[in-house]
C-alpha positions in Angstrom: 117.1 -30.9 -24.1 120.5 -33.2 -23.6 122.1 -32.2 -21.2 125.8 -33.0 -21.7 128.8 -32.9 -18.9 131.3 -31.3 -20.9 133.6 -29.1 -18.8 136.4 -29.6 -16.2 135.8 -30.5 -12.6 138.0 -27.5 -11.2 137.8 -28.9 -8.0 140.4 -32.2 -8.4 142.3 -29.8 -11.2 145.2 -27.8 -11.1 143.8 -25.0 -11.9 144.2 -21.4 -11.5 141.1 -20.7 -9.4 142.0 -16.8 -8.5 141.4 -16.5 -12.7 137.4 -16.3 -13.4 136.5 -17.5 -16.5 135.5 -15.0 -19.2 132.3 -13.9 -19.3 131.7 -14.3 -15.5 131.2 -12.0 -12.7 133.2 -11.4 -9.5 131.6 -12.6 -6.8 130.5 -10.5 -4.6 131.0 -11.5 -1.0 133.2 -14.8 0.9 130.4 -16.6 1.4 130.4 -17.4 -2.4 133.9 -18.4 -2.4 132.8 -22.2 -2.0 130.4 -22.1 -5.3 133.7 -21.1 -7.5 134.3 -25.2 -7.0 131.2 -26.6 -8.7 131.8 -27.2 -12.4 130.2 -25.8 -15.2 127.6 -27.7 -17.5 127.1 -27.9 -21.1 123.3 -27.6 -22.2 122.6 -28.9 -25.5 119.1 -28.5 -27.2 117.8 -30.9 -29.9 118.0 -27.8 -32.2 122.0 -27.8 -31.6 122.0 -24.5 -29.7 124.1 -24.7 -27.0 124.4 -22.8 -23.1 126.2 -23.2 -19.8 125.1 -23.8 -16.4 127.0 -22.6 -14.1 126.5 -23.0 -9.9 129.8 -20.6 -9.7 127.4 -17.5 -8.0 125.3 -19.8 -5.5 124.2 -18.0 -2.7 124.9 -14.2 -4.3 122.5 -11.5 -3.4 121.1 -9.9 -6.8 122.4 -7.1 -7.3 120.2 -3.7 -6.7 120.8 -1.8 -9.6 117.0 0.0 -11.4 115.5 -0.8 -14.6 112.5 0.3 -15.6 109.0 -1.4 -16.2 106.4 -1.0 -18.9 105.3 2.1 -17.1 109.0 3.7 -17.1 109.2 3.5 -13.4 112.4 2.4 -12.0 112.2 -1.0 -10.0 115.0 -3.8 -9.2 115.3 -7.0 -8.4 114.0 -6.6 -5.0 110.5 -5.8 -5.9 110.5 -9.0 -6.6 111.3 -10.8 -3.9 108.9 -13.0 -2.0 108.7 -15.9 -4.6 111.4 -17.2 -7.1 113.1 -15.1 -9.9 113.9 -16.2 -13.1 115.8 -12.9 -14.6 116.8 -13.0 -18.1 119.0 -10.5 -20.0 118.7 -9.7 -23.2 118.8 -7.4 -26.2 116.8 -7.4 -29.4 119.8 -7.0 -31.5 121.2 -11.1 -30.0 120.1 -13.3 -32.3 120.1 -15.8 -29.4 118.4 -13.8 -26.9 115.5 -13.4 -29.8 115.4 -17.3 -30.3 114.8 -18.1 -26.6 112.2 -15.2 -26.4 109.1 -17.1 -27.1 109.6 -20.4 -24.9 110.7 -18.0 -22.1 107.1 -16.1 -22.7 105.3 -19.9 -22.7 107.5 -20.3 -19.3 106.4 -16.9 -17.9 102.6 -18.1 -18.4 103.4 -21.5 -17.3 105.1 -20.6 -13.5 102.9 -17.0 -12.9 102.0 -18.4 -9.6 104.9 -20.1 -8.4 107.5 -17.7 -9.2 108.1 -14.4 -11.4 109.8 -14.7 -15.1 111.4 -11.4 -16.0 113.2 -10.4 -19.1 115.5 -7.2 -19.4 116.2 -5.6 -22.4 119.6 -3.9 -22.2 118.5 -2.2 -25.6 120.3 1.3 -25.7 117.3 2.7 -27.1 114.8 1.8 -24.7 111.3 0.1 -25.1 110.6 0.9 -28.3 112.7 -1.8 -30.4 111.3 -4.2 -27.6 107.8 -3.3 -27.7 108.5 -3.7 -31.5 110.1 -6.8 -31.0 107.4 -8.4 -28.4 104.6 -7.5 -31.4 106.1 -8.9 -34.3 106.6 -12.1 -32.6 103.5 -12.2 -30.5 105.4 -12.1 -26.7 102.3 -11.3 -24.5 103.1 -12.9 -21.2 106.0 -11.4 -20.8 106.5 -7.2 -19.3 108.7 -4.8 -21.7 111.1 -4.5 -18.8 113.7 -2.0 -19.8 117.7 -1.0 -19.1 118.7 2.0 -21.3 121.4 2.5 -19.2 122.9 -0.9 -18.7 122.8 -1.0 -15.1 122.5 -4.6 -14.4 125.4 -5.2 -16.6 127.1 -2.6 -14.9 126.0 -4.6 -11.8 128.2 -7.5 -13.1 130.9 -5.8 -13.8 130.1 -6.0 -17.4 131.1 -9.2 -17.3 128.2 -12.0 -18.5 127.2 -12.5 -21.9 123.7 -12.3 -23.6 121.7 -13.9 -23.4 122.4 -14.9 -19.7 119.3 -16.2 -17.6 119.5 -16.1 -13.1 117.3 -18.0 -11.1 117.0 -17.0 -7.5 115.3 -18.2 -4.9 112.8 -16.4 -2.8 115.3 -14.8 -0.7 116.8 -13.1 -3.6 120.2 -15.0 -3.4 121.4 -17.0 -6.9 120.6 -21.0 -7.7 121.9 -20.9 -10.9 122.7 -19.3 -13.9 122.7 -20.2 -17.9 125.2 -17.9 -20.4 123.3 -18.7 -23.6 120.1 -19.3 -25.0 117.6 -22.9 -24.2 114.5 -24.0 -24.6 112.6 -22.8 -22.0 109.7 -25.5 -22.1 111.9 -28.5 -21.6 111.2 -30.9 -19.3 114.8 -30.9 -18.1 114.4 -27.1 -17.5 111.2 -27.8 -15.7 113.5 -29.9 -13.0 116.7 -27.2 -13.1 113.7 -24.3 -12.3 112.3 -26.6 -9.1 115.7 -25.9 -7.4 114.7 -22.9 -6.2 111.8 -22.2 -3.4 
């Protein structure tokens, strides 16, 4: 992947920062306030598909809101603290979100040990158009996690686009996050995805 520097620096800028940029979340605490300076990145693939990175959210606790897992339980992020996060939300109906599925499932078998590779399905209808999904294009690594009722978006304020992909650390506190679909088996994601511990 190419990774292109595309967007304004805000911090030597003019700029209204009090406006967030569409399709980004209010922080949720001071201690973010800092982060809001760090400019956004352009990430291009060879296949012209193209994402941001943005370090706007560093240091944000995910949020606690349930989705369920394969089982229909109710779990959050939390449960998964201990180890890195790489959170991904998706749908079945985004066309980008579907095209970024099966390097995200090669990722997922890739970094089982060193951290956990979740995806989220904010399908209305619940597992079944994922579990559908995950068959017809062979997805095996990755669990049919599920959230019917939007919660994580809620969580957000409603406010990110899919597909849009959070590392966090082992804390449970944001790195990074991409609005957009990659290639998740780049090399140059490799590096991004060793920012966290």
């Amino acid at each position: 992947m190419r990774f292109v520097i595309a967007l304004i620096l805000l911090v030597l800028t003019g700029c209204d920062k009090e406006t967030l940029p569409e399709g980004q979340a209010q922080p949720a605490s001071a201690e973010n306030s800092g982060a809001a300076d760090t400019a956004d990145v352009l990430l291009e693939s060879a296949n012209g598909t193209r994402a941001t990175l943005s370090y706007k959210f560093v240091g944000q606790k995910a949020p606690a809101a349930p989705f369920a897992d394969a089982d229909g339980q109710d779990v959050t992020l939390a449960d998964f603290e201990g180890k890195p996060l790489l959170l991904n939300i998706w749908a079945t109906w985004c066309a980008p979100c579907k095209a970024e599925m099966p390097t995200l499932d090669a990722l997922a078998k890739l970094e089982k040990d060193r951290m956990a590779v979740i995806a989220v399905s904010q399908d209305l209808e619940g597992r079944a158009p994922v579990l559908a999904f995950f068959k017809e294009t062979g997805i095996k690594n990755l669990i049919p996690y599920t959230d019917a009722d939007n919660a994580i978006l809620a969580a957000f304020n409603n406010a990110i686009a899919l597909p849009t992909t959070i590392l966090y650390d082992s804390a449970g506190k944001e790195v990074w996050r991409i609005a957009g679909g990659v290639e998740w088996d780049d090399a140059e994601m490799a590096k991004l995805l060793r920012a966290a511990d």
